[in-house]
DSSP file (Angstrom, degrees, kcal/mol; ACC not computed):
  #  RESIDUE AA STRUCTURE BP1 BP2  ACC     N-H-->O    O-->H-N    N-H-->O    O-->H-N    TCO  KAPPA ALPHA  PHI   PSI    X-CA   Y-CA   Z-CA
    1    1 A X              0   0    0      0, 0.0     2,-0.1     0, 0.0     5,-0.0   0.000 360.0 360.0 360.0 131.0   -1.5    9.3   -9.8
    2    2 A X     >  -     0   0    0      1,-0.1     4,-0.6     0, 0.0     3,-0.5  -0.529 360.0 -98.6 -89.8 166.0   -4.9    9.4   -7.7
    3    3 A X  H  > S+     0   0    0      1,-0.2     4,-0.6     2,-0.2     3,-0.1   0.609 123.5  47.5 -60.1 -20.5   -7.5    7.0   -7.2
    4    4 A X  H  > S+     0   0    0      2,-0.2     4,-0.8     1,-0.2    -1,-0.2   0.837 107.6  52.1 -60.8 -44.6   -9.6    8.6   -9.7
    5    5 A X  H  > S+     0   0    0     -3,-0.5     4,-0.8     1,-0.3    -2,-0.2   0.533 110.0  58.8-105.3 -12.3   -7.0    8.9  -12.3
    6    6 A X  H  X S+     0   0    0     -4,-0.6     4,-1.9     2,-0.2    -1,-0.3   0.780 104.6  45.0 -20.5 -67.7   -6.6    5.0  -11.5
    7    7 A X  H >< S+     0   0    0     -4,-0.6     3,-5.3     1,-0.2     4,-0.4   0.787 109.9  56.5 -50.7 -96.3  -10.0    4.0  -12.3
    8    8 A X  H 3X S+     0   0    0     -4,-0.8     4,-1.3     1,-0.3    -1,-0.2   0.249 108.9  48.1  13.3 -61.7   -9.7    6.0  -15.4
    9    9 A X  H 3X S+     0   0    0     -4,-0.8     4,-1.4     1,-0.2    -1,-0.3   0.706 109.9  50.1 -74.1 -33.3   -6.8    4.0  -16.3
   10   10 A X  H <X S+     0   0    0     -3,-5.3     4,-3.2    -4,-1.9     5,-0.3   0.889 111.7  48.9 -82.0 -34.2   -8.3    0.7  -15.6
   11   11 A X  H  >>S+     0   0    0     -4,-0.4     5,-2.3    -5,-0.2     4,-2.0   0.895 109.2  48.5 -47.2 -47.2  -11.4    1.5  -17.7
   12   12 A X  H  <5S+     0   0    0     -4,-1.3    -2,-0.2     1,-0.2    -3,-0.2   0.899 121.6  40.8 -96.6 -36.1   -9.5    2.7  -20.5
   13   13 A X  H  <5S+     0   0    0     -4,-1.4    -1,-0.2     1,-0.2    -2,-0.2   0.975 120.1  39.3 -40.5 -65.0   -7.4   -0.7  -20.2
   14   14 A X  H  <5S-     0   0    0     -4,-3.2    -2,-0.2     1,-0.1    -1,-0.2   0.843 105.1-122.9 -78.4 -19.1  -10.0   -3.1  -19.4
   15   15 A X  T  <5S+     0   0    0     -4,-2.0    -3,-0.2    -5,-0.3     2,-0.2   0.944  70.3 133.3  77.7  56.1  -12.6   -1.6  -21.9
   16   16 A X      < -     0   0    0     -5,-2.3    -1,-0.3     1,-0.1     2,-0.1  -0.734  65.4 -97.5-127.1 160.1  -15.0   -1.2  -18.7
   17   17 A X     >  -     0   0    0     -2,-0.2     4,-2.1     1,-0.1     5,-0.3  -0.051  37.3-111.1 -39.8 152.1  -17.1    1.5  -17.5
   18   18 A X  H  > S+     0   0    0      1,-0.2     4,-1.8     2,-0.2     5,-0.1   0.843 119.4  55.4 -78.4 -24.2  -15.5    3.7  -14.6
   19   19 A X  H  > S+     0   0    0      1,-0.2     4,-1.2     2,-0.2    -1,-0.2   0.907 107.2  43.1 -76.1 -23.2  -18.1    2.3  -12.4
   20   20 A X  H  > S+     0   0    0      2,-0.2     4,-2.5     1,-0.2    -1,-0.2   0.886 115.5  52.5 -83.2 -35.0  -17.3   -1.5  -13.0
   21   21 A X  H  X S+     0   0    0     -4,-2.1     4,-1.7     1,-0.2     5,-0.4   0.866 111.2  54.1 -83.7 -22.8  -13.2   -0.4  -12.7
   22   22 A X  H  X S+     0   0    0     -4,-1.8     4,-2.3    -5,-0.3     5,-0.3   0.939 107.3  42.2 -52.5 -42.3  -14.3    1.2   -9.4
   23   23 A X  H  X S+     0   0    0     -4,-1.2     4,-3.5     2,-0.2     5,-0.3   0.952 108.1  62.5 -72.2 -62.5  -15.8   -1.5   -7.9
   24   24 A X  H  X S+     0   0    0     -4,-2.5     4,-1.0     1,-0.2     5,-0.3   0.968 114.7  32.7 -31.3 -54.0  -13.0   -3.8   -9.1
   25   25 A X  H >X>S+     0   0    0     -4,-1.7     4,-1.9     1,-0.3     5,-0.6   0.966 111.2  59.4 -82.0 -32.0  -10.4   -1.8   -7.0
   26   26 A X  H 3X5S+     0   0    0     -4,-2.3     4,-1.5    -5,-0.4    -1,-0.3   0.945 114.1  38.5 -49.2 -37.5  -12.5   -1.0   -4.4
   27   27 A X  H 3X5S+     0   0    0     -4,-3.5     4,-1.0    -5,-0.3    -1,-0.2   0.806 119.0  49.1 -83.5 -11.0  -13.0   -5.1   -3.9
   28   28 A X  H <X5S+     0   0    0     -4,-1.0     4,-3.3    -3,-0.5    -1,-0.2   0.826 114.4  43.9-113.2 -69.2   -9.1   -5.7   -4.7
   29   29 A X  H  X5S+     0   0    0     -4,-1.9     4,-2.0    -5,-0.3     5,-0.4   0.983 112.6  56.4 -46.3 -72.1   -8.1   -2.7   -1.9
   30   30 A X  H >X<S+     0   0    0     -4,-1.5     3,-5.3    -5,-0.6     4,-2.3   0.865 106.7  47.3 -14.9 -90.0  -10.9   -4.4    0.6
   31   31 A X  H 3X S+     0   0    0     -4,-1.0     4,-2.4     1,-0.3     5,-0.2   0.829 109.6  50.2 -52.4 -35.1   -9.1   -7.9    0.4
   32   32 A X  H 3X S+     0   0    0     -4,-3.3     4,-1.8     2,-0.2    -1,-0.3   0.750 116.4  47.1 -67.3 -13.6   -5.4   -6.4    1.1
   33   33 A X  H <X S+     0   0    0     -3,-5.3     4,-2.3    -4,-2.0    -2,-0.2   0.969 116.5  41.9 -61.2 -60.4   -7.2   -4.5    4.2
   34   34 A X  H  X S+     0   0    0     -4,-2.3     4,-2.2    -5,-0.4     3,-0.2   0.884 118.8  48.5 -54.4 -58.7   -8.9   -7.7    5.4
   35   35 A X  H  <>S+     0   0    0     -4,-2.4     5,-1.8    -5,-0.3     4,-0.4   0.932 110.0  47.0 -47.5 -58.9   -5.9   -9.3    4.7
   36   36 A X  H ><5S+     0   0    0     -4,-1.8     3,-2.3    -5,-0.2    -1,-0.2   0.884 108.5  53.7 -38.4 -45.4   -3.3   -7.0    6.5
   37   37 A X  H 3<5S+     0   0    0     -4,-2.3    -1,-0.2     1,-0.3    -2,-0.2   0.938  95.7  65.4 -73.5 -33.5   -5.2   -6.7    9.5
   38   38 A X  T 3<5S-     0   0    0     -4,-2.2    -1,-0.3    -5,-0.2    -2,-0.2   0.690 119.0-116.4 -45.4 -16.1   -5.3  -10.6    9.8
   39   39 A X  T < 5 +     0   0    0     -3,-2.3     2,-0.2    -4,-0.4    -3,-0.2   0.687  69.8 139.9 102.2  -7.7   -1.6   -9.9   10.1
   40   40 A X      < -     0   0    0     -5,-1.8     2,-0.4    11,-0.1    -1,-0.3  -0.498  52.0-123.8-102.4 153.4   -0.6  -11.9    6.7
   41   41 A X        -     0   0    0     -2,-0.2     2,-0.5    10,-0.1    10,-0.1  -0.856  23.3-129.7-111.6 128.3    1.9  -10.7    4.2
   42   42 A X        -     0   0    0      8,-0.5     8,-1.5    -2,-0.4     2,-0.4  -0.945  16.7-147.6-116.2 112.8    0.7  -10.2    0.7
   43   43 A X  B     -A   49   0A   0     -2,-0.5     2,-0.8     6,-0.2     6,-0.2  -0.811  14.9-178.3 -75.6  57.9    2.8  -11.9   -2.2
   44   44 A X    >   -     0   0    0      4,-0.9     3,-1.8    -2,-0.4     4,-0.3  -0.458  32.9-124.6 -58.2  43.2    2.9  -10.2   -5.6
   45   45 A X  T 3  S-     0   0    0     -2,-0.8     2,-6.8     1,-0.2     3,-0.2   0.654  85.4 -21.2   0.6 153.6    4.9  -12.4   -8.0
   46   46 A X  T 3  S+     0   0    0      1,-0.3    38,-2.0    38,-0.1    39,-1.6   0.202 125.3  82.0 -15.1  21.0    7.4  -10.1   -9.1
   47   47 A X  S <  S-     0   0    0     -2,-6.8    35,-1.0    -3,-1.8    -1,-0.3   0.943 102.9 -72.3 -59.0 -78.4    5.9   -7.3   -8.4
   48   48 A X        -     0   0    0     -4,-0.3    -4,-0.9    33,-0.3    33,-0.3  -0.544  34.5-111.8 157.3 148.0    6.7   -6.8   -4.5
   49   49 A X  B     -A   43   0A   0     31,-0.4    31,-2.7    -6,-0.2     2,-0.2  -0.614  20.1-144.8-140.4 146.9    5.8   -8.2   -1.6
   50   50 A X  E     +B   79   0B   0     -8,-1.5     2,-0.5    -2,-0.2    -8,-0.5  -0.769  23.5 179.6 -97.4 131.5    3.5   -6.2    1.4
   51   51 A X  E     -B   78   0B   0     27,-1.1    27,-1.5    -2,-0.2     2,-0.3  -1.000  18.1-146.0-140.7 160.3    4.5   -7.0    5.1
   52   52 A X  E     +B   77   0B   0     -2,-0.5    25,-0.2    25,-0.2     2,-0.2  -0.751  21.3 177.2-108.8 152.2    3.0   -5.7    8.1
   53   53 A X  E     -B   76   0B   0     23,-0.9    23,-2.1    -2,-0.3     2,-0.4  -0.875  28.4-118.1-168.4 154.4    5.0   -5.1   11.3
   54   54 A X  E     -B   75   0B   0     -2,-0.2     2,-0.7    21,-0.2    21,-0.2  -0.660  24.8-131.1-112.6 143.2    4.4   -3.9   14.3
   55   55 A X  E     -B   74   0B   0     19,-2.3    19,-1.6    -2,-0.4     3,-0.1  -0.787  21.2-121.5 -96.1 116.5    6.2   -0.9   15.5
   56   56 A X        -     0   0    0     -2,-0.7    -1,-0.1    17,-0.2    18,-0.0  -0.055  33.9-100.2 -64.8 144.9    7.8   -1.0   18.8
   57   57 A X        +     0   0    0     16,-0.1     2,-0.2    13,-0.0    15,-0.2  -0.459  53.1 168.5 -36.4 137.1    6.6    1.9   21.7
   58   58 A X  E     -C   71   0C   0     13,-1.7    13,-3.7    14,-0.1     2,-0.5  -0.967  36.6 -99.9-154.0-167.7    8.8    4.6   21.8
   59   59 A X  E     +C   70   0C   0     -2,-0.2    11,-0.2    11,-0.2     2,-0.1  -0.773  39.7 163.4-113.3 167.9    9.4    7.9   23.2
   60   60 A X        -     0   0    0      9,-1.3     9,-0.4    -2,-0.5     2,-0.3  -0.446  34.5-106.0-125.2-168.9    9.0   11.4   21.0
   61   61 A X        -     0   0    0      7,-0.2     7,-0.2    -2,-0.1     6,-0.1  -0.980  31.4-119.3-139.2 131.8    8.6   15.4   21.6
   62   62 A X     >  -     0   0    0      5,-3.0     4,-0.5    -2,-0.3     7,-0.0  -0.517  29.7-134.9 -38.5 139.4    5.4   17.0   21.0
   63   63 A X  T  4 S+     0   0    0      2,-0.1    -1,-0.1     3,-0.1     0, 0.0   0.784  98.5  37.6 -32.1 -50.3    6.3   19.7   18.0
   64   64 A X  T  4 S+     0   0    0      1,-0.1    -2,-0.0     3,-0.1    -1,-0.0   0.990 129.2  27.7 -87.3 -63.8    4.6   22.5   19.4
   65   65 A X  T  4 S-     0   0    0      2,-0.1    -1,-0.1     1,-0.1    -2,-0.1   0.617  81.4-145.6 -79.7 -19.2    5.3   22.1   23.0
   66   66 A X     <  +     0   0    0     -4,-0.5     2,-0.2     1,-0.3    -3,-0.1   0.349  50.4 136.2  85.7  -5.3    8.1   20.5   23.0
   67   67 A X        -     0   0    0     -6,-0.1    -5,-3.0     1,-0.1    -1,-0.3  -0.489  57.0-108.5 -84.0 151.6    7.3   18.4   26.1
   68   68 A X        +     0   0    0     -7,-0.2     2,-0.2    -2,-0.2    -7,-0.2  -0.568  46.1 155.9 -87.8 148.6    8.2   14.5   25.8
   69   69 A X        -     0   0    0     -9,-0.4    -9,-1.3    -2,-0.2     2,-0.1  -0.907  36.2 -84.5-154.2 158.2    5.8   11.8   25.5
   70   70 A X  E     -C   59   0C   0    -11,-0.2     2,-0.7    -2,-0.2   -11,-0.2  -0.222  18.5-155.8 -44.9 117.5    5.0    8.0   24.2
   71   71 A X  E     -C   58   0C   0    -13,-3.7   -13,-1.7    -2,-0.1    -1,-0.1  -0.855  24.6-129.0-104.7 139.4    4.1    7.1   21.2
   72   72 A X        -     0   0    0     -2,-0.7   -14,-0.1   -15,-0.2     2,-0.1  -0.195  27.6-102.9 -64.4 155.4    2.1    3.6   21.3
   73   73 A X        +     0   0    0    -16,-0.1     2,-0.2   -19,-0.0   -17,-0.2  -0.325  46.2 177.0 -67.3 165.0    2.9    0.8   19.1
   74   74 A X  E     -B   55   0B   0    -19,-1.6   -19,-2.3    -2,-0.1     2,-0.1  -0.907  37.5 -85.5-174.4 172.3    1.2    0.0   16.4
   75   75 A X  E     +B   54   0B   0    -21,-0.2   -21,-0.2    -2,-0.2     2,-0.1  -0.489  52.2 170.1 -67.3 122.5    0.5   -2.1   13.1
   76   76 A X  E     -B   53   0B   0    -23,-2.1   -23,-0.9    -2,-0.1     2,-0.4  -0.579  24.4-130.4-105.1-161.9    2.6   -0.5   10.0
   77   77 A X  E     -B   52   0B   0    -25,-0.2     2,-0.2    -2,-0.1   -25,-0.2  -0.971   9.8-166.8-158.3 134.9    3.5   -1.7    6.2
   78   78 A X  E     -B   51   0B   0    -27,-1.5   -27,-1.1    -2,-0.4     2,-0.4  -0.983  18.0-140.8-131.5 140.3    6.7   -1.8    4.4
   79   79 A X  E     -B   50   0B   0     -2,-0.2     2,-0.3   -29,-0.2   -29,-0.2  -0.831  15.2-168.9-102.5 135.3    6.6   -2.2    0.5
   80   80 A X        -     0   0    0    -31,-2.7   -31,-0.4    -2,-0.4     2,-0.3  -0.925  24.0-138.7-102.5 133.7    9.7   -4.9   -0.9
   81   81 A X        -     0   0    0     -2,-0.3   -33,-0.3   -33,-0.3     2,-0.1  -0.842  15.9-112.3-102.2 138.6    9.6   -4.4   -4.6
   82   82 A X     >  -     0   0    0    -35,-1.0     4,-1.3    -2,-0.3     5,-0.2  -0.337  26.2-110.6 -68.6 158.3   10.0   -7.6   -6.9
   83   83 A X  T  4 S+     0   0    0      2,-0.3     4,-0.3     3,-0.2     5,-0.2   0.437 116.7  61.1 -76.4  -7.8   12.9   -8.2   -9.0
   84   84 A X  T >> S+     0   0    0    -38,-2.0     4,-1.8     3,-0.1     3,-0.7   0.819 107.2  48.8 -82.5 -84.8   10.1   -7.5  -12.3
   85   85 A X  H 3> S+     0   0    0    -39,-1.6     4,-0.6     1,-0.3    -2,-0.3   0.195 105.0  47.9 -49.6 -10.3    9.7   -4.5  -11.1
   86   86 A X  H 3X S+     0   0    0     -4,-1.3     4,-1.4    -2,-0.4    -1,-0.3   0.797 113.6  54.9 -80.5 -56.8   13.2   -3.0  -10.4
   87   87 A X  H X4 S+     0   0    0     -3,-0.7     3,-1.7    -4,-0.3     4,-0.4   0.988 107.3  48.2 -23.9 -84.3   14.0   -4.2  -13.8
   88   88 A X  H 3< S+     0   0    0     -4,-1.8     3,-0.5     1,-0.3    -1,-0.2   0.821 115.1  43.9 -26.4 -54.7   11.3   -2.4  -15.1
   89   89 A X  H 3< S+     0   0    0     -4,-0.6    -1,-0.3    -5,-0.2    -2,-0.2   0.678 119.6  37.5 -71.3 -21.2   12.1    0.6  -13.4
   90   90 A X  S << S+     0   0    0     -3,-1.7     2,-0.5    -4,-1.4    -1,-0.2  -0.186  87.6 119.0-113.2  24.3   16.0    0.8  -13.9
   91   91 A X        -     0   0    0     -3,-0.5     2,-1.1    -4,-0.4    -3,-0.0  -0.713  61.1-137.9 -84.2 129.8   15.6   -0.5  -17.3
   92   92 A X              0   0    0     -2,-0.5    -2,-0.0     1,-0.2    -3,-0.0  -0.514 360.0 360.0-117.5 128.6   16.9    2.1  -19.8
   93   93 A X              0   0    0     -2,-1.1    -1,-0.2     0, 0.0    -2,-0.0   0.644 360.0 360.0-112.3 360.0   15.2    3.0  -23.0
């Protein structure tokens, strides 16, 4: 699923226009940026829980050239899925 096929899906949910379920995710995606970069771990009740961590320097190989260099740290995201959501998903119908 894309971000179009998303709206779509929230429209047809909420009973909204595609513009209004745009804006909605657009403002929902905003605040987990804002949040992330602040460094904060974002809490989905059994859903699954977001955490940011920062990824140590370390060293690589170019692909092409093969010649070694550093790759910088940097700010990542690892997804923990809630214990609703593993259910859900390994639930068998």
């Amino acid at each position: 699923m894309n971000k179009n096929e998303l709206i779509e899906q929230l429209a047809e949910r909420m009973g909204t226009t595609r513009v209004e379920s745009r804006k909605h995710l657009d403002a929902f995606l905003d605040i987990i940026t804002e949040t992330m970069r602040e460094k904060d771990n974002i809490v989905l009740q059994g859903f699954g829980t977001i955490c940011v961590w920062q990824q140590t320097e370390r060293s690589g190989r170019n692909p092409k050239t093969g010649a070694p260099c550093m790759i910088p740290s940097r700010l990542s995201v690892k997804f923990r899925p809630g214990k609703y959501l593993l259910e859900a998903l390994n639930s068998r119908q």
